[in-house]
C-alpha positions as CSV (number, residue, x, y, z in Angstrom):
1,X,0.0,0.0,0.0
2,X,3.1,2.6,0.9
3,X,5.0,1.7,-2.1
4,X,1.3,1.9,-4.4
5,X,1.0,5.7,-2.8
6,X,4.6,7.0,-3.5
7,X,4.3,5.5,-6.8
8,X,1.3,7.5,-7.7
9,X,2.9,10.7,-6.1
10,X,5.4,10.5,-8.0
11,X,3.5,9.9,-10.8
12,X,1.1,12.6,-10.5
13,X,4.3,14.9,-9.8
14,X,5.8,13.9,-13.1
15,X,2.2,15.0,-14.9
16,X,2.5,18.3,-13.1
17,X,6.5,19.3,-13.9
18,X,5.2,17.8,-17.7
19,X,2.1,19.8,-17.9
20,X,-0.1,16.9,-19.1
21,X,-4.0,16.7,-18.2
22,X,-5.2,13.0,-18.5
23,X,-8.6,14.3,-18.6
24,X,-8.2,16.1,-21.9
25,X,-7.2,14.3,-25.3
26,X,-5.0,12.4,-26.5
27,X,-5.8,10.7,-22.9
28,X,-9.3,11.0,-23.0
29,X,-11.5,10.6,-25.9
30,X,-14.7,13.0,-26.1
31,X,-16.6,9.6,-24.1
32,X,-14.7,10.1,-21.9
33,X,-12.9,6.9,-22.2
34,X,-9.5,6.3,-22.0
35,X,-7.3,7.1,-25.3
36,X,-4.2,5.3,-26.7
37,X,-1.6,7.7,-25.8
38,X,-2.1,6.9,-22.3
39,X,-0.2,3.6,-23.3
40,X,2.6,5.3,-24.2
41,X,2.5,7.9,-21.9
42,X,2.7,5.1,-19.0
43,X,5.7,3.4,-20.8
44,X,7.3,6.5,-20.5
45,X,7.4,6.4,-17.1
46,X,7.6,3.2,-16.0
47,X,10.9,3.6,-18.4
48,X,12.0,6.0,-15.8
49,X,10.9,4.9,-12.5
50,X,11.6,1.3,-13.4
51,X,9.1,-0.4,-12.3
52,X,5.9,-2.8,-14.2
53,X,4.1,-0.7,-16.9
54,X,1.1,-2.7,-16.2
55,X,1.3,-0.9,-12.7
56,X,2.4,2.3,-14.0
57,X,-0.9,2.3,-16.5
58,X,-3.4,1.0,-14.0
59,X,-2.3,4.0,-11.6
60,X,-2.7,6.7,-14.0
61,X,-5.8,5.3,-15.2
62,X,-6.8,5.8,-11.7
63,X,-5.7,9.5,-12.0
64,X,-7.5,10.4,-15.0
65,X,-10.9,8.5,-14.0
66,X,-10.6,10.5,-10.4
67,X,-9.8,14.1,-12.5
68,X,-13.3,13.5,-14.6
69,X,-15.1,12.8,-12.0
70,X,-14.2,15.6,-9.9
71,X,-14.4,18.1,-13.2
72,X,-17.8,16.5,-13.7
73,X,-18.5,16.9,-9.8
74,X,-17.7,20.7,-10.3
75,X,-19.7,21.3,-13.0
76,X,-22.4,19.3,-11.3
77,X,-21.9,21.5,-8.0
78,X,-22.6,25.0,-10.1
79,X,-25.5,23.6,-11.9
80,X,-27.4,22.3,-8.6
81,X,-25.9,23.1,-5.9
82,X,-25.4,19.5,-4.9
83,X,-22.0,19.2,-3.5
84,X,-19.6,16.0,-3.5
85,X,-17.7,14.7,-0.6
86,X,-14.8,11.9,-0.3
87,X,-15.6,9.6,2.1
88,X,-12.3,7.9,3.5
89,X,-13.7,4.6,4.8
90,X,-12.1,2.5,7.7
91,X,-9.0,0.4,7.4
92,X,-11.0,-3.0,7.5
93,X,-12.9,-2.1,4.5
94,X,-10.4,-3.6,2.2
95,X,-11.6,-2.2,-1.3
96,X,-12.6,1.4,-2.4
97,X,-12.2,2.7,0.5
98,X,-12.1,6.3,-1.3
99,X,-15.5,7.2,-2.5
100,X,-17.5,10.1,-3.4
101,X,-21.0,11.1,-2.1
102,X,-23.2,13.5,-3.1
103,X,-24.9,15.9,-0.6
104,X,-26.8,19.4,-0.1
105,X,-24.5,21.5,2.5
106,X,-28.0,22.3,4.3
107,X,-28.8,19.1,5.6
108,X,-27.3,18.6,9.4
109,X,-24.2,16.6,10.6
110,X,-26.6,13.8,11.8
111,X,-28.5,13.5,8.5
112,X,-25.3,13.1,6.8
113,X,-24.0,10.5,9.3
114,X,-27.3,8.6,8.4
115,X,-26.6,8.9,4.7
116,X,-23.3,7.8,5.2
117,X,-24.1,4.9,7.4
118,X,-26.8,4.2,4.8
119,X,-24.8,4.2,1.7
120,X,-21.7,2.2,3.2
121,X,-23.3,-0.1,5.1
122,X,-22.9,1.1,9.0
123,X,-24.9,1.6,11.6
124,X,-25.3,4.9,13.3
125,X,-24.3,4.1,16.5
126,X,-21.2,2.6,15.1
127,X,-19.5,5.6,13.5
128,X,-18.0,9.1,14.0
129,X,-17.6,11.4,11.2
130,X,-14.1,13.8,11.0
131,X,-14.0,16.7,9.1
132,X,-11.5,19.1,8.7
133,X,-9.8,17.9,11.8
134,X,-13.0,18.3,13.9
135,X,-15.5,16.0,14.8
136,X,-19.1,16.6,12.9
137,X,-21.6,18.1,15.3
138,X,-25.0,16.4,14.9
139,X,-27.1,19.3,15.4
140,X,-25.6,21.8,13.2
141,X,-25.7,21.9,9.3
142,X,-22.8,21.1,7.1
143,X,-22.5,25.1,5.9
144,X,-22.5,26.0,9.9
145,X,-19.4,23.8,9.8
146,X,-17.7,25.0,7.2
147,X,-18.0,22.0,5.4
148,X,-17.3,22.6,1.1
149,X,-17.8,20.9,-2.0
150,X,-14.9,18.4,-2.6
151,X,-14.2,18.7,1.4
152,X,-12.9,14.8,3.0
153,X,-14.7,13.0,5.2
154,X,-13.1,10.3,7.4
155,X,-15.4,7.6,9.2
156,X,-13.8,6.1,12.5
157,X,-15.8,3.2,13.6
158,X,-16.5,2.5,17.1
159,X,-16.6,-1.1,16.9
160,X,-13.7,-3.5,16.2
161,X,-15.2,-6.1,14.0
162,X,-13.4,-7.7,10.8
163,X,-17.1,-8.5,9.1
164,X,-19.3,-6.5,7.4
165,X,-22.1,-7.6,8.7
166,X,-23.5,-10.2,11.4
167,X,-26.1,-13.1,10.9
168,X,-26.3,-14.0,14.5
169,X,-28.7,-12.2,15.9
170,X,-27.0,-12.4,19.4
171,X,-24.1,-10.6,18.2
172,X,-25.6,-7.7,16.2
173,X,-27.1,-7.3,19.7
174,X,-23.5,-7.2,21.6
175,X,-21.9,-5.0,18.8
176,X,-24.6,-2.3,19.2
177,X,-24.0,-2.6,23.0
178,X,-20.7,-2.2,22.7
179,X,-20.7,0.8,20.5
180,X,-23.2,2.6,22.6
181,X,-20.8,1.3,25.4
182,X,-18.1,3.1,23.7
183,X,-19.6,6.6,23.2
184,X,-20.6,6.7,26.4
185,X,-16.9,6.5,27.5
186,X,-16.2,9.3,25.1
187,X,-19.0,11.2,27.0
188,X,-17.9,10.3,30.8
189,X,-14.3,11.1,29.5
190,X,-15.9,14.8,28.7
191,X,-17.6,15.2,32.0
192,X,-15.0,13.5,34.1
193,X,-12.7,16.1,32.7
194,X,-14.9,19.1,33.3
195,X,-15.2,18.0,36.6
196,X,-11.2,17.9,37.2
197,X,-11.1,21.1,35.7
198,X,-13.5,22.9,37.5
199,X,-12.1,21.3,40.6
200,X,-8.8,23.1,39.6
201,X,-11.1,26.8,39.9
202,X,-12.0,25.8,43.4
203,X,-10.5,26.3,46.6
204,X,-10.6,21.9,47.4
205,X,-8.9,19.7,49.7
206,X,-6.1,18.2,48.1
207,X,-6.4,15.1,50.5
208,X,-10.0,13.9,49.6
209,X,-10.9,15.6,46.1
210,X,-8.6,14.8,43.1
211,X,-8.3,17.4,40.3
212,X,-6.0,18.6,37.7
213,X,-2.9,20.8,38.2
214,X,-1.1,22.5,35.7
215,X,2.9,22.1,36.6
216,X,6.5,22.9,34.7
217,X,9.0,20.7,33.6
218,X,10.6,20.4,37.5
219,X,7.0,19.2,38.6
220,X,6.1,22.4,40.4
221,X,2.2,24.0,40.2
222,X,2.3,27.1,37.4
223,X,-0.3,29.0,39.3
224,X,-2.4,31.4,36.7
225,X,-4.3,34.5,38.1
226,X,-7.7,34.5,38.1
227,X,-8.5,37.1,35.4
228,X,-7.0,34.2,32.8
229,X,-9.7,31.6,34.6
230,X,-10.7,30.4,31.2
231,X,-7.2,30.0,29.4
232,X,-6.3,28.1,32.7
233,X,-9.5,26.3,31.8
234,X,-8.7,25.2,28.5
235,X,-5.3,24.9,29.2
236,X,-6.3,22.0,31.7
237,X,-9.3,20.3,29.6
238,X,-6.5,20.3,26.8
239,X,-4.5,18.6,28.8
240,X,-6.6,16.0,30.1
241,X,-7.7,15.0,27.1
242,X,-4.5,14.8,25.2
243,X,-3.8,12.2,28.4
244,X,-7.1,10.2,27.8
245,X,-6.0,10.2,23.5
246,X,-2.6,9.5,24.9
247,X,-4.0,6.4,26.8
248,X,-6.3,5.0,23.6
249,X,-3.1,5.5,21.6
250,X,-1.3,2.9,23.8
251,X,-4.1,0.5,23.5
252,X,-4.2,1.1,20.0
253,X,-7.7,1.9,19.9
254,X,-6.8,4.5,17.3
255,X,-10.5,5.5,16.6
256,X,-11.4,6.1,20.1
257,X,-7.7,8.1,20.5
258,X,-8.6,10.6,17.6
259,X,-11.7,12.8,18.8
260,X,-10.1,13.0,22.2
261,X,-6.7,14.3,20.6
262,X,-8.8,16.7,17.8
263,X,-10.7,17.7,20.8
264,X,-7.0,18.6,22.9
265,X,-6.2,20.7,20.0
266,X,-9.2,22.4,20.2
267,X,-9.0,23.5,23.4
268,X,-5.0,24.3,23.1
269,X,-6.3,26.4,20.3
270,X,-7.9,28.6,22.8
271,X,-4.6,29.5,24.8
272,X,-2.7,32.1,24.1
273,X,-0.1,31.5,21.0
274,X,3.0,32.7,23.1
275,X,1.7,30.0,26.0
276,X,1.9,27.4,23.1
277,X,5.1,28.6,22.2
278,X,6.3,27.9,25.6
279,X,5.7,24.3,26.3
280,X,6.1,21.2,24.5
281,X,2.4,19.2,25.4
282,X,1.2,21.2,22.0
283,X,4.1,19.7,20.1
284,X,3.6,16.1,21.2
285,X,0.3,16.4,20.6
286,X,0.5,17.3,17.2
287,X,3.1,14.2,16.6
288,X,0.3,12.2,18.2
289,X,-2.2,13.5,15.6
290,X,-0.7,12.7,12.8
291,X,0.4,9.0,14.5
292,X,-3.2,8.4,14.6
293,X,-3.8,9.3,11.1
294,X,-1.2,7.5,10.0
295,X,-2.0,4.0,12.4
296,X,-5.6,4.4,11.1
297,X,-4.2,4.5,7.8
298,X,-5.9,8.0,6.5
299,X,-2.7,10.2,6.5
300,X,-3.7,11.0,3.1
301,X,-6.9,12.4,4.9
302,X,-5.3,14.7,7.2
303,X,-4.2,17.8,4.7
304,X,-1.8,19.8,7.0
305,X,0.2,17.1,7.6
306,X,3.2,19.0,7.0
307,X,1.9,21.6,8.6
308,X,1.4,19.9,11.8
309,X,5.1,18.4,11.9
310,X,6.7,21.8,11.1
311,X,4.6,23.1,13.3
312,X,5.6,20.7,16.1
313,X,9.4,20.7,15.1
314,X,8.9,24.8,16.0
315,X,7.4,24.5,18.8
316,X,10.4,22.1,20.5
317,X,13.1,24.7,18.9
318,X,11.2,27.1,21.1
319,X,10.6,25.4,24.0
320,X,14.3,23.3,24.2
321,X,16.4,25.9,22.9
322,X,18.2,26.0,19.5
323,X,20.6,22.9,20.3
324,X,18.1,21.6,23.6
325,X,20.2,24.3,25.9
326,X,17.4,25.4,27.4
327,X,16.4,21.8,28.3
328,X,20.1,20.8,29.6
329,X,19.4,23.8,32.0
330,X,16.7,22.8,33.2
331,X,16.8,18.8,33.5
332,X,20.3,18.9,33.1
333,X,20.3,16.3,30.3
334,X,18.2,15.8,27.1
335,X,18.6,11.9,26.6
336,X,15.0,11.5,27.1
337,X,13.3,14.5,24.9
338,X,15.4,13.0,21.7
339,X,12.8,9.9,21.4
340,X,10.5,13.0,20.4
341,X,12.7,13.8,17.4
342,X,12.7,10.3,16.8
343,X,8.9,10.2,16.2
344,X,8.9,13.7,14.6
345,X,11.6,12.6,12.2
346,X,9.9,9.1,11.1
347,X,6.4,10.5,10.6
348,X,8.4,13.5,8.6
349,X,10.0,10.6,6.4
350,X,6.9,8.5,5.9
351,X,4.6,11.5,5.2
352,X,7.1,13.0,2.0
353,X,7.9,9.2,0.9
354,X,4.1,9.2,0.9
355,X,3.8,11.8,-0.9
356,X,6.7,10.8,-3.5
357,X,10.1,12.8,-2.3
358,X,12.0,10.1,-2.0
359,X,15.7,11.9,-1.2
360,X,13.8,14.0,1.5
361,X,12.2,10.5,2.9
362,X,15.8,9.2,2.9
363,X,17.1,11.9,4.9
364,X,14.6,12.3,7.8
365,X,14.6,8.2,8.0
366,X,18.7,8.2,8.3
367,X,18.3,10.7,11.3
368,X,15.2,8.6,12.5
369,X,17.4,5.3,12.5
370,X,20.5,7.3,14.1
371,X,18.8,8.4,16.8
372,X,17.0,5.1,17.3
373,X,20.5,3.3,17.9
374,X,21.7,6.0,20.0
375,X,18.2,5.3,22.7
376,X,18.4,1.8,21.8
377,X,18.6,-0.2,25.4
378,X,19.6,-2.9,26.0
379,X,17.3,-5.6,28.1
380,X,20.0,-6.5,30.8
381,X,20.5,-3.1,31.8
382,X,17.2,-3.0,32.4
383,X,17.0,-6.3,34.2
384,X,20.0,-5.3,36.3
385,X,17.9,-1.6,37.3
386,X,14.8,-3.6,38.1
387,X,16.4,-5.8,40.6
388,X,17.6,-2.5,42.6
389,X,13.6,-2.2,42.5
390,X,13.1,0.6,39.9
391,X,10.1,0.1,37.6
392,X,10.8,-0.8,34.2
393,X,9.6,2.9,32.7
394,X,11.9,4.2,35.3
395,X,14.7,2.5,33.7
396,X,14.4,3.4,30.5
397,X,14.1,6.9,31.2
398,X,16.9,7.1,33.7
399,X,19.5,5.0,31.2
400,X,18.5,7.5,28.0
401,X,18.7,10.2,30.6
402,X,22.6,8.5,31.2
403,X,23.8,7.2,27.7
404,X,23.3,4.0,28.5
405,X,25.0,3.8,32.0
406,X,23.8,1.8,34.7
407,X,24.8,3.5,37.9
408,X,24.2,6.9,36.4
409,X,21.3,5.8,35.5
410,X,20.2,4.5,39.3
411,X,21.9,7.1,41.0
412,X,20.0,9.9,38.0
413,X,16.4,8.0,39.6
414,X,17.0,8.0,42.6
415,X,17.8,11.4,43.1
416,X,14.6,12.2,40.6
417,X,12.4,10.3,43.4
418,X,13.8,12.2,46.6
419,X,13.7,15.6,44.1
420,X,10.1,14.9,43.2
421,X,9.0,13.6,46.7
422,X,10.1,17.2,48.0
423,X,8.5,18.9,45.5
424,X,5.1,17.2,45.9
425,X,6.0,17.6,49.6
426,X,5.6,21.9,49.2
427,X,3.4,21.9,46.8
428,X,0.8,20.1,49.2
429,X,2.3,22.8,51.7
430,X,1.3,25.2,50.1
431,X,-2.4,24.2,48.5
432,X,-2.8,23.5,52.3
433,X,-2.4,26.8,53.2
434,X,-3.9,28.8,50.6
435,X,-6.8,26.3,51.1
436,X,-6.7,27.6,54.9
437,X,-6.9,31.4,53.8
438,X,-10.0,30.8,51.2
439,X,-11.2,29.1,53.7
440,X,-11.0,32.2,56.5
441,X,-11.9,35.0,53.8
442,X,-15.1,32.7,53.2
443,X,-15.7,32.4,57.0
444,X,-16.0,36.5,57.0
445,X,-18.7,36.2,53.8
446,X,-16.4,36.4,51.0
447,X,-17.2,34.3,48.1
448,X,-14.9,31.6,47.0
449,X,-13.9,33.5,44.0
450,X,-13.3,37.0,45.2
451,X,-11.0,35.3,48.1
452,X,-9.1,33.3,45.1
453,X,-8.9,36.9,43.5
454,X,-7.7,38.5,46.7
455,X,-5.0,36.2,47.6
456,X,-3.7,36.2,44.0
457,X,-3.1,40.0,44.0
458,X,-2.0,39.6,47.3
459,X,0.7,36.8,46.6
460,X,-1.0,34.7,49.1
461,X,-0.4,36.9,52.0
462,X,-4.1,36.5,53.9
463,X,-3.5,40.2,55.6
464,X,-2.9,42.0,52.4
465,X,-5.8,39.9,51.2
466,X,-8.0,41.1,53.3
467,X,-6.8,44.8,53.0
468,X,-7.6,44.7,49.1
469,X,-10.8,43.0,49.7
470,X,-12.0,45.8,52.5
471,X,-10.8,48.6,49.7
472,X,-12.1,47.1,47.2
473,X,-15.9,45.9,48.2
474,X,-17.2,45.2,44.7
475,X,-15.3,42.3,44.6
476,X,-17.8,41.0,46.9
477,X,-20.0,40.7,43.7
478,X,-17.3,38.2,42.4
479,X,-19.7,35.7,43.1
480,X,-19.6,32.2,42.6
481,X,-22.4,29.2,43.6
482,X,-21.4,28.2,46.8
483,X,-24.2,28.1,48.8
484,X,-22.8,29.1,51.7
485,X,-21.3,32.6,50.7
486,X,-24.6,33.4,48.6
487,X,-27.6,33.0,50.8
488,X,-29.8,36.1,49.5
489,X,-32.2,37.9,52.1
490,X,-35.3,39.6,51.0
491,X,-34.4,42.5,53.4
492,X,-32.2,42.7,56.5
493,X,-33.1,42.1,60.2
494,X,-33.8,44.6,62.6
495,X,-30.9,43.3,64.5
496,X,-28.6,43.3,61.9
497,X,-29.5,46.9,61.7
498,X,-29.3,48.0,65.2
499,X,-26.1,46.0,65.6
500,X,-24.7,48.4,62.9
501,X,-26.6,51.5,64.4
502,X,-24.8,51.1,67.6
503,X,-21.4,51.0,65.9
504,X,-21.9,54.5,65.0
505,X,-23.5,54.3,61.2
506,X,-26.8,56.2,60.3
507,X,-30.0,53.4,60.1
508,X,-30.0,54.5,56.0
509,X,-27.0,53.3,55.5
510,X,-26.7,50.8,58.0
511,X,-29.8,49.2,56.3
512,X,-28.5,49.6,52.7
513,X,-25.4,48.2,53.4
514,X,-26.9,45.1,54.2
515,X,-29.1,44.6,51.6
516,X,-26.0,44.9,49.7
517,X,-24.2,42.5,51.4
518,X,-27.2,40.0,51.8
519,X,-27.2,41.0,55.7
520,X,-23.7,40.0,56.9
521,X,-23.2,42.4,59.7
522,X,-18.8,41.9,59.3
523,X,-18.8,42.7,55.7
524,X,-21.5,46.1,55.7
525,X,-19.3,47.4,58.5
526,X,-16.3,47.2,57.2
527,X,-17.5,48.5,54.1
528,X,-19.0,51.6,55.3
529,X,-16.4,52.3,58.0
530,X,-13.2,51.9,54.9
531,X,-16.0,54.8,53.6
532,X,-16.9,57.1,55.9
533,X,-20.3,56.0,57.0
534,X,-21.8,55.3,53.7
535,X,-21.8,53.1,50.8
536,X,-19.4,53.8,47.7
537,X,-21.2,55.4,44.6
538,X,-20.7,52.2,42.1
539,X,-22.4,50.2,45.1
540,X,-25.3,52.1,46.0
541,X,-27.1,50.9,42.8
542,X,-27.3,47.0,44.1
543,X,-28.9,48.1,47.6
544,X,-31.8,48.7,45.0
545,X,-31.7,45.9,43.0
546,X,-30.5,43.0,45.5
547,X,-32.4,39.9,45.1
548,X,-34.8,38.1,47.3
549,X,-34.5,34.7,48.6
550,X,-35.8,32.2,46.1
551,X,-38.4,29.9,47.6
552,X,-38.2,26.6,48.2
553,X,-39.7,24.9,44.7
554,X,-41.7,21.8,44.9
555,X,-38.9,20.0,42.6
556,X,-36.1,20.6,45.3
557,X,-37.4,17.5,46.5
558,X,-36.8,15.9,43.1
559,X,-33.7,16.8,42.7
560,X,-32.3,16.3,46.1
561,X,-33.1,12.7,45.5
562,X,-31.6,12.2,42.5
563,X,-28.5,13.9,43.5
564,X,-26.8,11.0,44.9
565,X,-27.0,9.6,41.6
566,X,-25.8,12.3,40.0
567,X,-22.7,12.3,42.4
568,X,-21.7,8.7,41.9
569,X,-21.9,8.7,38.1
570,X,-19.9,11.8,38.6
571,X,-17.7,10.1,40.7
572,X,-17.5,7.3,38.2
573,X,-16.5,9.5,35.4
574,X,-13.5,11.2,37.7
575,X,-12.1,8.0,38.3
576,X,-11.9,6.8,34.6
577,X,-10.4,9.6,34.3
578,X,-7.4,9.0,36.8
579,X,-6.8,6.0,35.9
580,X,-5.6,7.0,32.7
581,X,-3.5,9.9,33.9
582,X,-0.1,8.4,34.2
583,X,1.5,8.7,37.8
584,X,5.0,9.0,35.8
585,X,5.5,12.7,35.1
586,X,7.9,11.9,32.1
587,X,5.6,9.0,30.9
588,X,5.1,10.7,27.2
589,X,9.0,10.4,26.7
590,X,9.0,6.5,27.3
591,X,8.6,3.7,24.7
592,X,10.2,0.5,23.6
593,X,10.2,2.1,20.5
594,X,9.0,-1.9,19.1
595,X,6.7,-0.3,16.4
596,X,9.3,2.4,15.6
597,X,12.1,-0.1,14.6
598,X,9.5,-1.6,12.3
599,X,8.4,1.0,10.7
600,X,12.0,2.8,10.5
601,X,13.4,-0.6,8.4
602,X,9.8,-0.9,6.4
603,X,10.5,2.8,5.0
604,X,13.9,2.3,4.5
605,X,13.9,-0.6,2.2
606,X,11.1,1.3,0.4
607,X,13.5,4.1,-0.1
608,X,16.9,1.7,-0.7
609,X,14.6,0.6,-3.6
610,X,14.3,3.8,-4.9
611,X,18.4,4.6,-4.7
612,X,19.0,0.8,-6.7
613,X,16.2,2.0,-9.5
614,X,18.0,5.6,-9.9
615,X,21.4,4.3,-10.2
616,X,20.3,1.8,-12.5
617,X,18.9,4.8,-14.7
């Protein structure tokens, strides 16, 4: 199949540099049908690639069918209106698995999955539909999705099945269990993330509630103020799902991987460039999206291919330095990053052999195989680490970190494990005591928020806290839904009033104060004594328009009893999550690198033949 591609890139590149349209005569007669001078056209170059003219004509005669039908599909599309899309089918389907379908761009995403399923044989439930890199939403119509005539359309398939279809009853009934079994993983994995990262907004006890952190390369929390609450957002749902692709990826459940690594980029999309410039999780993950392309066997699907590798290659020259400097500095070695080059390089040689440049797939292989034998390990070294009791992931990364050494390499992970263990040791330190300080702020009426707000401004420091939050008493109204700072009043109590009265404030004030602050007595008097007596101007305005204490609904009932369901499938959804979150903080730099060597010789005997044909020429 790889040598069948490059030959017909190269063949198509040839018609290009030659100017030569197959579609037009003497190629093609005015039925359309193939002319003589294809013949000899395909003799020509089977003269100069060496390889079977049989092959050579069959190829372009694919070429020139495919160029009619997409002029004819053109002409069709100004005419009607009705546009055509490629549908790349899944790997199993072992024959055409390119094919065209004809569509209006009106009609929604989940009418087209329909058609699809209906014109290839799936079932709904079975299949997800990628389009431009994103996944097609249901709801909204192809045009709302930017969706064009002549766009591709890849079909993952949720099931793993080598049949087309199912007799047994019995099974047709499993399968369809399965698949539904399957998107619902897909839809915990979303929740269970947007739990973790709201979790990550909230002042929580690191002891009893997991959630996500966002840390640098030594391990330590990168703590983002709360003005850039939803980068940090994205930045951690980007993150966790580029984990959960990550972990489909090692299972090789490549169709299950991809909408969780299209939906990482997505959200990385939504940081700030110079943040994506900074780190390297947006480079691996663009490796890792064109590894599932290319393990689903639709590279050809994925346009920006290219893109995507240069892309990443940038984004490590930025983040490691220009020769990994930056990186020695800060890990003091850069044994471990270079299996990332090794990736980048391989999927740089397969995507240009693929696409018929075989000197520049010959290069980027060489330095894929070089740096293969240079993190090549060898087994008894890591026997001889695992009996000092060191995991086997351990070793790997401690003898790449070491060149190979052994006691470098124990004495390199040991030092990691104390280094880390300290880390983790201040970093629970300190969420303790920030979590203290929310926790006070909130005990004198603050909300949750405004205290995170405070404290960030305030560098954590609960007395200057406080000082900005008594100066600044709109950020009172930095509200969030914790109950227990938002519990509205209809108006205040006469003893709320009074209590402030015989502070010293005027019963006006005293009373709109309270209404501002929802009757806590601590908060109006601080407020009005930072203030002279009375309220500041852009306050004044919400002692009018405070809101009233919702009654109790007769669905409260309802909903309290459902909420323990709620919880556990919740909790259910957190935990899938975890347990694909690798306790390893260097896990994305470890491999065997088994599929690598395979791939590495495959290429290069691809491209060896190549160098015999031109030298015979």
């Amino acid at each position: 199949m790889a040598q069948k591609e490059y030959l017909q890139a190269k063949l198509t590149q040839f018609l290009r540099e030659d100017r030569i349209q197959l579609w037009k005569p003497p190629y093609t007669d005015e039925n359309k049908e193939v002319g003589l001078a294809l013949k000899d056209l395909a003799k020509k170059y089977s003269d100069k690639l060496e390889c079977c003219e049989n092959e050579v004509e069959k190829i372009m005669e694919e070429i020139r069918c495919k160029a009619i039908e997409r002029g004819t599909g053109n002409e069709h599309y100004k005419t009607t209106g009705i546009a055509t899309i490629e549908v790349f089918l899944p790997p199993r389907v072992r024959k055409d698995r390119k094919n065209r379908l004809e569509t209006r761009l009106h009609i929604t995403g989940r009418e087209l999955r329909s058609k699809i399923a209906e014109t290839f044989g799936f079932q709904e439930s079975y299949i997800k539909i990628v389009i431009n890199k994103k996944q097609l939403q249901l709801g909204r119509t192809l045009e709302e999705q930017g969706v064009t005539h002549n766009v591709k359309a890849m079909v993952l398939e949720l099931k793993q099945s080598e049949e087309d279809t199912r007799k047994n009853v019995q099974v047709e009934e499993d399968e369809q269990n399965e698949a539904k079994l399957k998107e619902k993983r897909i839809q915990r994995t979303k929740r269970g993330l947007e739990i973790l990262a709201e979790r990550a907004e909230m002042a929580v006890d690191p002891e009893t509630t997991p959630y996500l952190d966002i840390a640098n390369q030594t391990g330590r929390s990168i703590r983002m103020p709360p003005s850039e609450r939803k980068v940090s957002t994205a930045l951690v749902l980007a993150m966790g799902y580029h984990e959960k692709g990550r972990a489909f990826l090692k299972r090789k459940e490549y169709g299950i991987a991809l909408p969780c690594l299209l939906d990482a980029d997505r959200y990385f999309c939504e940081c700030c460039p110079e943040l994506l410039d900074t780190v390297d999780n947006y480079a691996v993950l663009q490796l890792d999206i064109v590894w599932c392309y290319f393990r689903l066997g639709q590279l050809e699907c994925l346009d920006d291919a290219e893109k995507k590798l240069n892309l990443a290659q940038k984004c490590f020259k930025n983040c490691y330095g220009e020769n990994h400097q930056r990186l020695v500095h800060i890990k003091g070695n850069c044994g471990k990053e270079k299996i990332l080059f090794l990736r980048l390089y391989l999927l740089q040689g397969i995507r240009n052999y693929l696409s018929g440049n075989g000197e520049v797939a010959c290069d980027y292989l060489s330095k894929a195989h070089q740096l293969f034998k240079e993190l090549y390990i060898d087994p008894t070294k890591v026997d001889n680490l695992l009996q000092l009791g060191f995991t086997a992931q351990e070793a790997r990364l401690g003898l790449r970190a070491c060149d190979g050494n052994v006691d470098h390499a124990a004495a390199h992970i040991t030092n990691r494990r104390e280094e880390l263990a300290q880390i983790r040791k201040e970093e629970k330190e300190k969420k303790r005591r920030r979590l203290e300080n929310i926790n006070s702020l909130k005990g004198m009426g603050y909300s949750t928020h405004a205290a995170r707000q405070a404290l960030h401004q305030a560098s954590g420091n609960l007395d200057e806290a406080l000082k900005i939050l008594v100066s600044n008493p709109q950020m009172w109204w930095l509200n969030d839904s914790d109950p227990q700072t938002n519990n509205c009043q209809e108006s205040p109590s006469q003893e709320s009033i009074n209590q402030l009265v015989y502070m010293g404030f005027e019963a006006v004030a005293a009373e709109a104060a309270l209404r501002v602050f929802r009757g806590n007595v601590q908060l109006a008097a601080q407020t009005l004594a930072h203030n002279g007596g009375s309220l500041p101007p852009d306050l004044q305005f919400s002692a009018e328009d405070s809101s009233s204490t919702p009654s109790t609904s007769p669905s409260d009932s309802a909903a309290a009893s459902s909420a323990s369901t709620d919880e556990d499938m919740e909790t259910e959804a957190v935990n899938e999550i975890l347990e694909d979150i690798p306790e390893h903080e260097e896990d994305y730099l470890d491999s065997t690198l088994e599929d690598e060597e395979i791939l590495i010789a495959e290429y290069l005997c691809y491209v060896e033949n190549i160098k015999s044909a031109t030298k015979k020429n």
